[in-house]
N, CA, C and O atoms as CSV, one atom per row, in Angstrom:
chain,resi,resn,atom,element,x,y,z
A,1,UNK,N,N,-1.043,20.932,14.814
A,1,UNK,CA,C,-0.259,19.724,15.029
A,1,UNK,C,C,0.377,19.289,13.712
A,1,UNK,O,O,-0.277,19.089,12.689
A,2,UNK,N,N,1.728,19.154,13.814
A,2,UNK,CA,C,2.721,18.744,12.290
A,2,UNK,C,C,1.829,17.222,12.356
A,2,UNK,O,O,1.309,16.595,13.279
A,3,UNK,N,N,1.952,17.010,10.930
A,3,UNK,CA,C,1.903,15.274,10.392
A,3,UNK,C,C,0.738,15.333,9.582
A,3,UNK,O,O,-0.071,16.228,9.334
A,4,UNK,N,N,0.911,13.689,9.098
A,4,UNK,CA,C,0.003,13.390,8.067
A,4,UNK,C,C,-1.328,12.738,9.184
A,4,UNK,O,O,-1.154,12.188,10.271
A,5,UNK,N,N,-2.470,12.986,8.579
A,5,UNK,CA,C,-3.987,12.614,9.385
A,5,UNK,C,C,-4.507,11.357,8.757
A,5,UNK,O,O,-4.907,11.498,7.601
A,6,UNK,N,N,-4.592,10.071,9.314
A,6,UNK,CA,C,-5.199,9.551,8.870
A,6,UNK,C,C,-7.391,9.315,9.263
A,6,UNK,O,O,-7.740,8.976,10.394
A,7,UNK,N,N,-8.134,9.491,8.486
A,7,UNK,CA,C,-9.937,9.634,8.714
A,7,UNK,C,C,-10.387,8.003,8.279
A,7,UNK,O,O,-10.679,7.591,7.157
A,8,UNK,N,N,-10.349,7.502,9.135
A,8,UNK,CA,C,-11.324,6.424,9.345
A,8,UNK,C,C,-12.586,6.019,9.210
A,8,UNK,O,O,-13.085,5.951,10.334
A,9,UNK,N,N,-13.148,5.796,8.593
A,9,UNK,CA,C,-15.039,5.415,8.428
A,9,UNK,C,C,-15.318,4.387,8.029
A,9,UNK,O,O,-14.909,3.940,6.957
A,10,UNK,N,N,-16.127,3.758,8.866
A,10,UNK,CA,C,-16.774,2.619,9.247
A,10,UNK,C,C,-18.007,2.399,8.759
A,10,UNK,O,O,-18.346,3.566,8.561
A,11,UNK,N,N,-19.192,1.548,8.323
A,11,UNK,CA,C,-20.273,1.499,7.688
A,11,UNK,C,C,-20.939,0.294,8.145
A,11,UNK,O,O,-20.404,-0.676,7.607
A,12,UNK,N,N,-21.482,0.101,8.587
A,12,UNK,CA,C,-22.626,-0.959,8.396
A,12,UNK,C,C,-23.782,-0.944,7.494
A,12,UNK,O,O,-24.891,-0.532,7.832
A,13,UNK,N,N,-23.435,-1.491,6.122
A,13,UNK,CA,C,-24.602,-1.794,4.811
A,13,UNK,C,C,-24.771,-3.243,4.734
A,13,UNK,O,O,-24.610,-3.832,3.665
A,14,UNK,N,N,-25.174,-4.015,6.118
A,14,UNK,CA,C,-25.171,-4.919,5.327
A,14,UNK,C,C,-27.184,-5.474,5.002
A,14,UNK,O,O,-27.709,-6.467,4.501
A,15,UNK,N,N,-27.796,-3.976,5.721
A,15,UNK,CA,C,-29.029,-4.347,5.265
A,15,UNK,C,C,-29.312,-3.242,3.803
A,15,UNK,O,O,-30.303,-2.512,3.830
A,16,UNK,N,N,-28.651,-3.223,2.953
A,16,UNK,CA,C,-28.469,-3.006,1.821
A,16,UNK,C,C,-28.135,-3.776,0.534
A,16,UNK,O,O,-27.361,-4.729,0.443
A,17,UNK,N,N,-29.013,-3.068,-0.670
A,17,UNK,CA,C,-29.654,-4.189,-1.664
A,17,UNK,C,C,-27.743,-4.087,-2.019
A,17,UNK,O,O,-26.897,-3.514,-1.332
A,18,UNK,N,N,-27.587,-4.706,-3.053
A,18,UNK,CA,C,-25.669,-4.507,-3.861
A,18,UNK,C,C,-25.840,-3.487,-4.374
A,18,UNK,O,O,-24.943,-2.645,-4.342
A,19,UNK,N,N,-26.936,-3.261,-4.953
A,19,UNK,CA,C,-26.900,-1.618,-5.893
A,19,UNK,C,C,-27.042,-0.535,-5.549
A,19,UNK,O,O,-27.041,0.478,-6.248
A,20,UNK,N,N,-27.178,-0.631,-4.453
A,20,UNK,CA,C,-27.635,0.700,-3.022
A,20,UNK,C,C,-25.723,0.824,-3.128
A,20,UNK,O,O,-25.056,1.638,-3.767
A,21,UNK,N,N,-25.260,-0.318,-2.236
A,21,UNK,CA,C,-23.781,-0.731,-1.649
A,21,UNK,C,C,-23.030,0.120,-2.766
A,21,UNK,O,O,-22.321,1.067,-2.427
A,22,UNK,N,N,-23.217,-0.276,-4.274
A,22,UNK,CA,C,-22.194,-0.295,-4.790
A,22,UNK,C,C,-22.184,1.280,-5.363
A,22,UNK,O,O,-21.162,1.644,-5.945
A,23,UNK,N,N,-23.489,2.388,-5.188
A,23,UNK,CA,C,-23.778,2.979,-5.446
A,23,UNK,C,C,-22.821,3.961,-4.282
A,23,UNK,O,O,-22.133,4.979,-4.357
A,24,UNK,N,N,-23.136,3.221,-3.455
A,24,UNK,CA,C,-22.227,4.542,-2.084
A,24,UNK,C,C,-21.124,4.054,-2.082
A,24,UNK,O,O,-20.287,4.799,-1.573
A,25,UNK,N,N,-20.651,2.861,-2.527
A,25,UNK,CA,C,-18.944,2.548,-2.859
A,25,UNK,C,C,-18.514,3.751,-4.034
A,25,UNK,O,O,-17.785,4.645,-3.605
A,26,UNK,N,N,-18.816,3.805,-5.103
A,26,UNK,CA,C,-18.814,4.319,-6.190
A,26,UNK,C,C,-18.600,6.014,-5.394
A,26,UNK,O,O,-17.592,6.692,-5.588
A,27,UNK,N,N,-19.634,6.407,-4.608
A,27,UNK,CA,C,-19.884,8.144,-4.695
A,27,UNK,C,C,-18.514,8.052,-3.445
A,27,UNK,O,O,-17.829,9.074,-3.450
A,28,UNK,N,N,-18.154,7.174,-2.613
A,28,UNK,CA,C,-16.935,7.676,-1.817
A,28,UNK,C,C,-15.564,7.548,-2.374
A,28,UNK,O,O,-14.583,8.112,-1.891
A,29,UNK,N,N,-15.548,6.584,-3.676
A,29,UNK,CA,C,-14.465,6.445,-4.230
A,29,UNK,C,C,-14.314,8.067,-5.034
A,29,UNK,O,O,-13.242,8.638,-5.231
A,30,UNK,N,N,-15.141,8.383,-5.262
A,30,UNK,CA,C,-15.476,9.985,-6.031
A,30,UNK,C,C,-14.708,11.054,-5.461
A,30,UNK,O,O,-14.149,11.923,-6.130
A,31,UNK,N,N,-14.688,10.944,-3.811
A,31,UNK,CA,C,-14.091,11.909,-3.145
A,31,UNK,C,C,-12.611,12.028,-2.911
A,31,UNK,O,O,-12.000,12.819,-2.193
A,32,UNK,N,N,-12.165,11.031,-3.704
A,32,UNK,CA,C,-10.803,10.755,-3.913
A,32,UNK,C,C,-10.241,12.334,-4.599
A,32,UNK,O,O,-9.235,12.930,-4.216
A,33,UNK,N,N,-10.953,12.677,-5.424
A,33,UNK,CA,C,-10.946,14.161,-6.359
A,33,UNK,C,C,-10.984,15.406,-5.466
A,33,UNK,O,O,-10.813,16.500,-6.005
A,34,UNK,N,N,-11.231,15.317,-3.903
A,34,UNK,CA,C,-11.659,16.517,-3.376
A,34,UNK,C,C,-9.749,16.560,-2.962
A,34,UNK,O,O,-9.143,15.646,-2.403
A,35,UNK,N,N,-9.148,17.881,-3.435
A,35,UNK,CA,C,-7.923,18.033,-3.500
A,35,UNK,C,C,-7.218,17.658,-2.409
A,35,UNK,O,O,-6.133,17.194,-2.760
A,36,UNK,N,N,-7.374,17.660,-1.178
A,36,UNK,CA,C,-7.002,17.364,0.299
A,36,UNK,C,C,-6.332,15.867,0.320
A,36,UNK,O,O,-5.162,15.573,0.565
A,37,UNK,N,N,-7.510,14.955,-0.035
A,37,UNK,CA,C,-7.317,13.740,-0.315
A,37,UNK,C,C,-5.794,13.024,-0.355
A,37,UNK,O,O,-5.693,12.783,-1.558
A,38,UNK,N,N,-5.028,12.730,0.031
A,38,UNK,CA,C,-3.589,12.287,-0.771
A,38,UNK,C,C,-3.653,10.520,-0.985
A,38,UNK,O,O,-2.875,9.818,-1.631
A,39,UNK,N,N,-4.348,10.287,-0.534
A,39,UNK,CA,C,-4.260,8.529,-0.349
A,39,UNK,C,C,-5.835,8.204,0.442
A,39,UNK,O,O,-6.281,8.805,1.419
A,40,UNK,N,N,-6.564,6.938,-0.403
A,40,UNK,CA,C,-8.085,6.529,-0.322
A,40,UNK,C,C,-7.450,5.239,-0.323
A,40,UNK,O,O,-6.709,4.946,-1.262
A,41,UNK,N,N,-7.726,4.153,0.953
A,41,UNK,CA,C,-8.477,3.177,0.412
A,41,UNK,C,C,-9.850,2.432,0.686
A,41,UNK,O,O,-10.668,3.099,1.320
A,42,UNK,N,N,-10.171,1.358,0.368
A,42,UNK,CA,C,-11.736,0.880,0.972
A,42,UNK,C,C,-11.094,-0.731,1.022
A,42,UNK,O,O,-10.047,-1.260,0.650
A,43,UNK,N,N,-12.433,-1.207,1.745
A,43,UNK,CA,C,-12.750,-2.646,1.871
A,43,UNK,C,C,-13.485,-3.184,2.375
A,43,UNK,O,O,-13.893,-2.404,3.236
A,44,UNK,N,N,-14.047,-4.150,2.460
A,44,UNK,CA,C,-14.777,-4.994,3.426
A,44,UNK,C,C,-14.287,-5.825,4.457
A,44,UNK,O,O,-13.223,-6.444,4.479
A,45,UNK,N,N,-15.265,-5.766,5.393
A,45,UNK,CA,C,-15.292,-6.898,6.632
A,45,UNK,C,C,-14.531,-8.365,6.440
A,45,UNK,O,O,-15.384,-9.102,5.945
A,46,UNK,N,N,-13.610,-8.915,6.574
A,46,UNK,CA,C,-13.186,-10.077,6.368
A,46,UNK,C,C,-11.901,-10.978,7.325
A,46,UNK,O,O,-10.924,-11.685,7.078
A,47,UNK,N,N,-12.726,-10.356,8.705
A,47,UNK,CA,C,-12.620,-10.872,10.133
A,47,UNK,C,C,-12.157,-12.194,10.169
A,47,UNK,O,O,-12.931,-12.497,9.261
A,48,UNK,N,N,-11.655,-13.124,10.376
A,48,UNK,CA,C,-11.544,-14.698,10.916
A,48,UNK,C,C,-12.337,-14.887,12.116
A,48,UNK,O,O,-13.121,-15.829,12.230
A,49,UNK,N,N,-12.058,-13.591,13.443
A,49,UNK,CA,C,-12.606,-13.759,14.141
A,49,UNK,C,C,-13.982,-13.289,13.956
A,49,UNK,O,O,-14.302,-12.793,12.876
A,50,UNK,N,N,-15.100,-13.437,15.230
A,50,UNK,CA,C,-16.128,-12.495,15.557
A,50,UNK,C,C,-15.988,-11.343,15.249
A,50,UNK,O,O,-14.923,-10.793,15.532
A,51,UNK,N,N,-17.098,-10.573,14.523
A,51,UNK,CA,C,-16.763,-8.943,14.626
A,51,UNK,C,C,-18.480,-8.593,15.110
A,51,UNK,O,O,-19.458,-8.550,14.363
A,52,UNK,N,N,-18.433,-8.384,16.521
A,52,UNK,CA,C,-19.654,-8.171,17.486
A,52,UNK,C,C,-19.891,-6.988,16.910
A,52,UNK,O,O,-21.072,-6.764,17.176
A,53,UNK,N,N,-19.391,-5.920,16.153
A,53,UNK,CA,C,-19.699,-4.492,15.979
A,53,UNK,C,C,-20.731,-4.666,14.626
A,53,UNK,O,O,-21.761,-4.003,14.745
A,54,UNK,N,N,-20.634,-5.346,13.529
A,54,UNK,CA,C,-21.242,-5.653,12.682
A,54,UNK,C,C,-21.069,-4.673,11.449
A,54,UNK,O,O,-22.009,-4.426,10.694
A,55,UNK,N,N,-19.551,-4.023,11.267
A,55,UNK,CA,C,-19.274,-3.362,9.997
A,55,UNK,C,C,-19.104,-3.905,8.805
A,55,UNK,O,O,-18.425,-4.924,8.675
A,56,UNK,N,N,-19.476,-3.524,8.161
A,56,UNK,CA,C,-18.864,-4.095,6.722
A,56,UNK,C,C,-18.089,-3.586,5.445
A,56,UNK,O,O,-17.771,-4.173,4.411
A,57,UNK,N,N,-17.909,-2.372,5.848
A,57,UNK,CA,C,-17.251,-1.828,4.903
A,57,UNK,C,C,-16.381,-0.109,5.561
A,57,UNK,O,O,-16.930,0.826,6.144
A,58,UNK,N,N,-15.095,-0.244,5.213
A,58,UNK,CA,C,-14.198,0.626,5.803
A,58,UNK,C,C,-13.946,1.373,4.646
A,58,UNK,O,O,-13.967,0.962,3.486
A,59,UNK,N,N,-13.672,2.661,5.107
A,59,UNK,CA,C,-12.786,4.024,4.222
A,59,UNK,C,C,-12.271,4.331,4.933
A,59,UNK,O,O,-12.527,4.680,6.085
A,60,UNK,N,N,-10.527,4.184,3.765
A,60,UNK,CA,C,-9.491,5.021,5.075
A,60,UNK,C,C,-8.992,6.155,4.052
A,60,UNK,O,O,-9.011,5.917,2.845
A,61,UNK,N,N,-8.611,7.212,4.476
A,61,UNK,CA,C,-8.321,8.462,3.976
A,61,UNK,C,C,-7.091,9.096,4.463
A,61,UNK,O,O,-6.863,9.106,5.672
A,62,UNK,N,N,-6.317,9.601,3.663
A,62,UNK,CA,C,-5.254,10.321,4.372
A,62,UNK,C,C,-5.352,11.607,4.104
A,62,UNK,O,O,-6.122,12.001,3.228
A,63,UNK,N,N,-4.468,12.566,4.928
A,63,UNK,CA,C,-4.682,13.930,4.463
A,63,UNK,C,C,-3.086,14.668,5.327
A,63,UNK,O,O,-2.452,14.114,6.226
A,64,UNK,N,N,-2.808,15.905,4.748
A,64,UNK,CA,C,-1.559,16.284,5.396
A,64,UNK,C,C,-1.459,16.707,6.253
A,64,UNK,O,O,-0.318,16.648,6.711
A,65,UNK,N,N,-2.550,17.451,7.130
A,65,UNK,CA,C,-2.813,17.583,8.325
A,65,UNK,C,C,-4.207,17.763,8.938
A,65,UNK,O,O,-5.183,17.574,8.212
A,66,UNK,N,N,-4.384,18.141,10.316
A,66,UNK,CA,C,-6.172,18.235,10.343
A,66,UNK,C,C,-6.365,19.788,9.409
A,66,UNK,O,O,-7.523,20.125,9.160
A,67,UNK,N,N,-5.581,20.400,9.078
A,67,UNK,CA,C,-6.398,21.696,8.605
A,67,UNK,C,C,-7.082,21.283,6.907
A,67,UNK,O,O,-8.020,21.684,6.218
A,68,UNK,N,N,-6.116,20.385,6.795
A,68,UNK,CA,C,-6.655,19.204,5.253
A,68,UNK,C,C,-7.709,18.833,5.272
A,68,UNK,O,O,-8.640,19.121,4.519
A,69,UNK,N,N,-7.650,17.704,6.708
A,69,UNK,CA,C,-8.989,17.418,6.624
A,69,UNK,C,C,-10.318,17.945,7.032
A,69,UNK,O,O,-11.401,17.449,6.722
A,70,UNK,N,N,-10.098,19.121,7.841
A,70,UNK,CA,C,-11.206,19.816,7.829
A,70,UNK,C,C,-11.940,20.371,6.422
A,70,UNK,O,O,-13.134,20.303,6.128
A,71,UNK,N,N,-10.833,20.938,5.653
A,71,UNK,CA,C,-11.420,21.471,4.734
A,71,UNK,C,C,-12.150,20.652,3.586
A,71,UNK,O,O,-12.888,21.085,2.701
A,72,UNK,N,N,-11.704,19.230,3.866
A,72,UNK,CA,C,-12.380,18.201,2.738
A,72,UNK,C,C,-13.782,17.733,3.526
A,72,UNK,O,O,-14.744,17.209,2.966
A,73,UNK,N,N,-13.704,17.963,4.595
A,73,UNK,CA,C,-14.985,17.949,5.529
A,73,UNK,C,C,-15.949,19.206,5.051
A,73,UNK,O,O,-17.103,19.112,4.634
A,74,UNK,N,N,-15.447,19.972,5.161
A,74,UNK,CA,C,-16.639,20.949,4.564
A,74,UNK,C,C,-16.576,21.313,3.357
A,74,UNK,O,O,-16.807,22.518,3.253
A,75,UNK,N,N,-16.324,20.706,2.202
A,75,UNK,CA,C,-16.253,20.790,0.906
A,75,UNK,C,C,-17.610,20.523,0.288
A,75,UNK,O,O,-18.465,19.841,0.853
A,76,UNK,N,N,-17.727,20.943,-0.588
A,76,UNK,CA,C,-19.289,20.410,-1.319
A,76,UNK,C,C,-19.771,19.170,-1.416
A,76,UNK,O,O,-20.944,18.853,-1.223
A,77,UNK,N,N,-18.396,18.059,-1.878
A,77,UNK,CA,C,-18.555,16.934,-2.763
A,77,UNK,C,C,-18.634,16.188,-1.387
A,77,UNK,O,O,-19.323,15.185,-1.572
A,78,UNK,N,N,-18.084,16.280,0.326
A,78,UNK,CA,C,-17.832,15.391,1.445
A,78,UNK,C,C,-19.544,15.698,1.530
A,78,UNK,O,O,-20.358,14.816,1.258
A,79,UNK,N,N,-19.918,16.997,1.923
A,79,UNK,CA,C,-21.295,17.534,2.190
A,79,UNK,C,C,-22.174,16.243,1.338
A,79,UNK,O,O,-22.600,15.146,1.697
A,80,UNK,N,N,-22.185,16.748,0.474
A,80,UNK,CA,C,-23.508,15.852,-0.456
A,80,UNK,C,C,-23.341,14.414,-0.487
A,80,UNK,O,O,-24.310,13.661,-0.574
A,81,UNK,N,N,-21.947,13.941,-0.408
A,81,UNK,CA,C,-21.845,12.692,0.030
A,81,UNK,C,C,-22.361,11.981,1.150
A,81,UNK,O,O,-22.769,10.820,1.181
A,82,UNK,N,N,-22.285,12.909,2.160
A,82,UNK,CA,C,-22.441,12.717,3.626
A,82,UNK,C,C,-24.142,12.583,3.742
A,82,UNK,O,O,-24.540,11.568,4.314
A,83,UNK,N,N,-25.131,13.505,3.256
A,83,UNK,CA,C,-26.370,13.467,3.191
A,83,UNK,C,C,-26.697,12.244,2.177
A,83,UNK,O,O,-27.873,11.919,2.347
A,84,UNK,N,N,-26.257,11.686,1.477
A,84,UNK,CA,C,-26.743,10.477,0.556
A,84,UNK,C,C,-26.521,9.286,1.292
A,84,UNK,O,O,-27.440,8.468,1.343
A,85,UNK,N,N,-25.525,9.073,1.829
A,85,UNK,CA,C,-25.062,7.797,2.681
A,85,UNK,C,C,-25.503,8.108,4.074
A,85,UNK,O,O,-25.638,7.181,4.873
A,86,UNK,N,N,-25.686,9.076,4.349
A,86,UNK,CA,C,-26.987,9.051,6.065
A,86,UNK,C,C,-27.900,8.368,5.960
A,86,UNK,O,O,-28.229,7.457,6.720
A,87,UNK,N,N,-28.692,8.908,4.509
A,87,UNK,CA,C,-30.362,7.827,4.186
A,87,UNK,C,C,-29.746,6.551,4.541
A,87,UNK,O,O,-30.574,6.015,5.277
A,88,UNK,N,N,-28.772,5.798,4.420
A,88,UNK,CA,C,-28.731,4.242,3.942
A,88,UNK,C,C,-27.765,3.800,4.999
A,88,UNK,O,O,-27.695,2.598,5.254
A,89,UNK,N,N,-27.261,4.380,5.426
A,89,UNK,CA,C,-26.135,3.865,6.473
A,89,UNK,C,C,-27.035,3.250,7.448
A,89,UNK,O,O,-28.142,3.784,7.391
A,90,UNK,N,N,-26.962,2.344,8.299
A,90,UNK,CA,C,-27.179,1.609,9.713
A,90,UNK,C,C,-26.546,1.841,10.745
A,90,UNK,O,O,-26.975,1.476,11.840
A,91,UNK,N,N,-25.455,2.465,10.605
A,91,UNK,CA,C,-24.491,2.840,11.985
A,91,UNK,C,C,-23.178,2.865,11.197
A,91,UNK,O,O,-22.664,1.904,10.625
A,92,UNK,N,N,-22.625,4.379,11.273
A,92,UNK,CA,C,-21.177,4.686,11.007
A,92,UNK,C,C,-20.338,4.570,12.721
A,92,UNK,O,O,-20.842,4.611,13.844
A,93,UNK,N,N,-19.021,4.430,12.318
A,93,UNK,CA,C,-17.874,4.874,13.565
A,93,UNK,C,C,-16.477,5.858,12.291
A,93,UNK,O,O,-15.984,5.607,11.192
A,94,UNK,N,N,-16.387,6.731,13.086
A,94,UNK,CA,C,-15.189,7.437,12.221
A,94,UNK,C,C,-14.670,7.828,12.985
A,94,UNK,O,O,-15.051,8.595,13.869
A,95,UNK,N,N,-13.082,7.103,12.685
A,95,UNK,CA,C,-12.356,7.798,14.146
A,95,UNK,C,C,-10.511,8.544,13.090
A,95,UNK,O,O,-9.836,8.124,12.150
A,96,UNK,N,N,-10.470,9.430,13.760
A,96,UNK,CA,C,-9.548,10.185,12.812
A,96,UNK,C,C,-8.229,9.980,13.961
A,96,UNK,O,O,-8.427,9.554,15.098
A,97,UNK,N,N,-6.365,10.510,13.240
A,97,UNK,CA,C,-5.920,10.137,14.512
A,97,UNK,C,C,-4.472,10.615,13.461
A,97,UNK,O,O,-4.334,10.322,12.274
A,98,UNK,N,N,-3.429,11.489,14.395
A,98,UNK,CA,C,-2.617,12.075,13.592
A,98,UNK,C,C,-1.644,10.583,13.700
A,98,UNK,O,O,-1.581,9.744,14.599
A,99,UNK,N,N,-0.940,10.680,12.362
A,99,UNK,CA,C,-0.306,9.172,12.245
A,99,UNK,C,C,1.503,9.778,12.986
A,99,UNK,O,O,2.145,10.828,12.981
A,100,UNK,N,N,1.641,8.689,13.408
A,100,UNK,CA,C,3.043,8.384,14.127
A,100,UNK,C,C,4.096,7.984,14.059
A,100,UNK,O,O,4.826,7.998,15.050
């Protein structure tokens, strides 16, 4: 499929100490370096309304197509990332989606 991919990930830390948080802020800002990457950003929860889902912190990622982002998916640095933020995560959602 032609186009750019945007990868979505969702986090719920909010039963996490700040130094845990800022520790897995820090190692996903890292993956900015895995070559695929073309555009990272992050943020937090800062709803007006209700947010019944209870996230608190988003990564959005771009990439040039899914064959991009597959390969930053199975890269070393996504891998070891992915096993460090499993221990501590509470519930991810990642929803990926070719942009339009």
């Amino acid at each position: 499929m032609p186009g750019k991919v945007r990868h979505i990930v969702m986090f719920d830390f909010s039963n996490l100490s700040s130094q845990i948080i800022d520790s897995l802020i820090t190692g996903f800002q890292n993956l900015k370096q895995v070559p695929e990457v073309l555009d990272f950003e992050w943020g937090t929860e800062n709803n007006a309304e209700d947010s019944p889902l209870g996230f608190t912190h988003c990564f959005i990622l771009t990439f040039e197509d899914f064959s991009a982002r597959t390969r930053y998916l199975n890269s070393a640095q996504h891998r070891e990332y992915e096993k460090e933020v499993m221990k501590h995560r509470n519930k991810v959602l990642v929803f990926d989606y070719l942009i339009k």
